[in-house]
Rosetta silent file (secondary structure, phi, psi, omega in degrees, C-alpha in Angstrom):
SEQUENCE: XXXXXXXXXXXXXXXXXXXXXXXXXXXXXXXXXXXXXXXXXXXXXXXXXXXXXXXXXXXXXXXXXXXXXXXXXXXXXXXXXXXXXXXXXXXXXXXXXX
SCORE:     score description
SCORE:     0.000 S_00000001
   1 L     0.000  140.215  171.933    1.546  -22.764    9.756 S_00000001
   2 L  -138.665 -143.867 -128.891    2.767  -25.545    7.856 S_00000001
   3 L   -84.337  -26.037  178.415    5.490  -27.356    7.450 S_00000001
   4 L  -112.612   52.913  169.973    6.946  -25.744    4.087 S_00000001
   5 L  -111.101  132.745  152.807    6.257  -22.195    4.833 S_00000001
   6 L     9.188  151.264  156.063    9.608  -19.636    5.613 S_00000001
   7 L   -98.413  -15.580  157.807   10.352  -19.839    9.520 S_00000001
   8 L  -135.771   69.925  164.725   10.190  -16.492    9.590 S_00000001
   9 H   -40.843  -66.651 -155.058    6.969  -15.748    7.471 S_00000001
  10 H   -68.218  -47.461 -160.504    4.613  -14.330   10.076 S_00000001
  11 H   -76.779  -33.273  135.181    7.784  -11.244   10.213 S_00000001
  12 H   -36.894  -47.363  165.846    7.699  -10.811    7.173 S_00000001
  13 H   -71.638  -43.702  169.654    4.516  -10.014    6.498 S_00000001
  14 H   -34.146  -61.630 -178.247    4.403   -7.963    9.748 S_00000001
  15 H   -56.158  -21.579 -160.229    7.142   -5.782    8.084 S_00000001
  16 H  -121.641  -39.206  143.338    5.766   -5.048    4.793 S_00000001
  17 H   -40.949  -51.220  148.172    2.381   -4.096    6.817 S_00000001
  18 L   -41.216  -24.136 -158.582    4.977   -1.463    8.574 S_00000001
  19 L  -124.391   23.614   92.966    6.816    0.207    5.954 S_00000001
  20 L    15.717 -107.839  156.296    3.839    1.688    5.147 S_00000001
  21 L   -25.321  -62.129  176.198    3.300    3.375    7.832 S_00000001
  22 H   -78.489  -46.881 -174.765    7.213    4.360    8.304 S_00000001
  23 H   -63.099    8.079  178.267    7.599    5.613    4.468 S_00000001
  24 H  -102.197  -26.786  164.669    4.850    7.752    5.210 S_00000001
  25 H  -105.365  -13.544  117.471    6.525    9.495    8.200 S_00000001
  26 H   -11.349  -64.181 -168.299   10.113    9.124    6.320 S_00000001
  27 H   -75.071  -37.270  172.136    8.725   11.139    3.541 S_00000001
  28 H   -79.345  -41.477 -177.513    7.175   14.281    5.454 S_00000001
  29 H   -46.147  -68.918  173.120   10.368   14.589    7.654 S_00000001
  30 H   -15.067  -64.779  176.908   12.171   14.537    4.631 S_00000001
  31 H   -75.362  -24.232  161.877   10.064   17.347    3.139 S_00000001
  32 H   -75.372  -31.788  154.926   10.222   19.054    6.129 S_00000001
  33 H   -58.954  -33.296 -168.366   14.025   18.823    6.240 S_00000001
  34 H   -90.837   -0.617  155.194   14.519   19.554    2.640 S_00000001
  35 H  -102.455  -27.702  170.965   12.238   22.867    3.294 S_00000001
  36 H   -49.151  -71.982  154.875   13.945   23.539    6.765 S_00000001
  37 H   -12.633  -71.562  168.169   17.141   23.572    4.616 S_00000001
  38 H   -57.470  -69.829  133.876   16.298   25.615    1.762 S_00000001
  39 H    21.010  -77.966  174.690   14.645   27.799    4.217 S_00000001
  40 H   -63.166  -46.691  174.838   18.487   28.682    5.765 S_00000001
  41 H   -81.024  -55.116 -153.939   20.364   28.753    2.718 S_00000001
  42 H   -97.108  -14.539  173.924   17.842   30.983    0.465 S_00000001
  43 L    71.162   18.194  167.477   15.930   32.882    3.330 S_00000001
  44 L   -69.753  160.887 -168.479   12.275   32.543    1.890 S_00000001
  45 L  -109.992  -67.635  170.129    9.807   31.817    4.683 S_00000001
  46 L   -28.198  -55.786  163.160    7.725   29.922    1.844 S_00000001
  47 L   -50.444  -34.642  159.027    9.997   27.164    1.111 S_00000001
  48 L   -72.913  -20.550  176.192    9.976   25.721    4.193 S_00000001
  49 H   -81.700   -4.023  169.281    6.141   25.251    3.746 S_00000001
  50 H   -97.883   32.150  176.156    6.855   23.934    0.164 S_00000001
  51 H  -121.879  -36.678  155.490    9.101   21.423    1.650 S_00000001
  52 H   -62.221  -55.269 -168.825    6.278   20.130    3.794 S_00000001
  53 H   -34.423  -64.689  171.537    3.951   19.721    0.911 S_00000001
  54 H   -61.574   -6.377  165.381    6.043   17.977   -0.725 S_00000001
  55 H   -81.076  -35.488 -175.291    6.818   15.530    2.116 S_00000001
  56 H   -78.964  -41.807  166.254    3.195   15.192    2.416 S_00000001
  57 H   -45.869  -60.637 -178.172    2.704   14.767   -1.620 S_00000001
  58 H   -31.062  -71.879 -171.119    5.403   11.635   -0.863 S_00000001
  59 H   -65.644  -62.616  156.282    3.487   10.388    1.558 S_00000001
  60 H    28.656  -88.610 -164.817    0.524   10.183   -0.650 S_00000001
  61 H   -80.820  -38.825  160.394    1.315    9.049   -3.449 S_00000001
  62 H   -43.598  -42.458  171.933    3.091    5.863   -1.019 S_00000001
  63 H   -61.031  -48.952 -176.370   -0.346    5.181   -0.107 S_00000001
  64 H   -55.531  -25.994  173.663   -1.762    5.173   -3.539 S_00000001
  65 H   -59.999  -55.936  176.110    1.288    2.743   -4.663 S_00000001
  66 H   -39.185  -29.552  161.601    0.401    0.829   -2.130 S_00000001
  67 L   -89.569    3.191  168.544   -3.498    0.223   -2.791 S_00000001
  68 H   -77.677  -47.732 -170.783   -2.220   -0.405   -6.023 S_00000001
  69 H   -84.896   -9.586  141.280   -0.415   -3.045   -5.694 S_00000001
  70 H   -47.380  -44.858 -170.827   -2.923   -4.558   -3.068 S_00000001
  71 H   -76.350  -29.273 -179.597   -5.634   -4.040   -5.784 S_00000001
  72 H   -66.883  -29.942  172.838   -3.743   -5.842   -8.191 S_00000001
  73 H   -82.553  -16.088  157.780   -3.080   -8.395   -6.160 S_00000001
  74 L  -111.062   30.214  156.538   -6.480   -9.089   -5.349 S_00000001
  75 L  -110.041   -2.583 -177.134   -7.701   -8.693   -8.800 S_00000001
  76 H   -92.101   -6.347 -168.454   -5.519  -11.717   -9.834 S_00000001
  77 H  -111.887   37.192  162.209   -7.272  -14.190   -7.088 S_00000001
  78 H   -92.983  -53.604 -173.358  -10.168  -12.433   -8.402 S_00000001
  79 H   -82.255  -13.130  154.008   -9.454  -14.325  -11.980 S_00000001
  80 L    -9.852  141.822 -179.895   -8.793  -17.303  -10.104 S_00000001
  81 L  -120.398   -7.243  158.388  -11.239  -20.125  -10.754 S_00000001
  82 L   -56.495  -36.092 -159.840  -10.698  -21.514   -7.100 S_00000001
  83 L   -90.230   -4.096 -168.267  -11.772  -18.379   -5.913 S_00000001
  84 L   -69.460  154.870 -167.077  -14.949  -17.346   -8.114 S_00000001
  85 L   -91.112  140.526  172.093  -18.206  -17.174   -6.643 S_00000001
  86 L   -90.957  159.361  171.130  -20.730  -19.631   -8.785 S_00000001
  87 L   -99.923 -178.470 -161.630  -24.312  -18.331   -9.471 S_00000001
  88 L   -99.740   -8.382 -173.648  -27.397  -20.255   -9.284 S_00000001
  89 L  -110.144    1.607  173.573  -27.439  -20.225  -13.068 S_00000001
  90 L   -27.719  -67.573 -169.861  -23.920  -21.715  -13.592 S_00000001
  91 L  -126.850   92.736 -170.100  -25.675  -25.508  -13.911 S_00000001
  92 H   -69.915  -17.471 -177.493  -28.878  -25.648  -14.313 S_00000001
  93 H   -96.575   57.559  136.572  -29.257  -29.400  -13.349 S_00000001
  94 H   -81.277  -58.743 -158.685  -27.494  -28.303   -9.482 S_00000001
  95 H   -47.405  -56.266 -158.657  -31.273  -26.254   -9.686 S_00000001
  96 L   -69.287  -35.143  169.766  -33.185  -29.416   -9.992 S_00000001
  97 L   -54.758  -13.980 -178.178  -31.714  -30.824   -6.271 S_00000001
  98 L  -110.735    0.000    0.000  -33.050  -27.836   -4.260 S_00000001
């Protein structure tokens, strides 16, 4: 770690690797409450299973934000010019040394 990184870095990152994980079991309770609910007050059978779905739909589409904004974030050290891979045909006189 060094010396001008956050002191608490490593928990950060921990956390934001978690809440994942929890908004994805957040969002089906939810949709299972919010169909349990509906369920009592309107007295359809159906609703409570369209109360999962949509708790399931939730969680979902949080995963899909989520590889989005991972993929985005590793399409910008992608344009990076630290990070680019060179080819063999980059320079041709680097060729002449091997």
């Amino acid at each position: 770690m060094q010396e001008n990184d956050p002191k608490f870095k490593k928990v950060v990152v921990a956390a934001d690797g978690l809440s994942l994980g929890i908004s994805m079991v957040v969002a089906v309770l939810l949709g299972v409450g919010l169909g349990y609910l509906m369920r009592k007050w309107f007295g359809y059978e159906w609703l409570f299973w369209l109360g999962v779905f949509w708790g399931i739909a939730a969680a979902i589409l949080n995963v899909y934000k989520a590889y989005a904004k991972q993929k985005a974030s590793l399409d910008e050290l992608a344009r990076d010019p630290r990070y680019r891979q060179r080819t063999f045909d980059d320079d041709d006189d680097e060729d002449d040394r091997y």
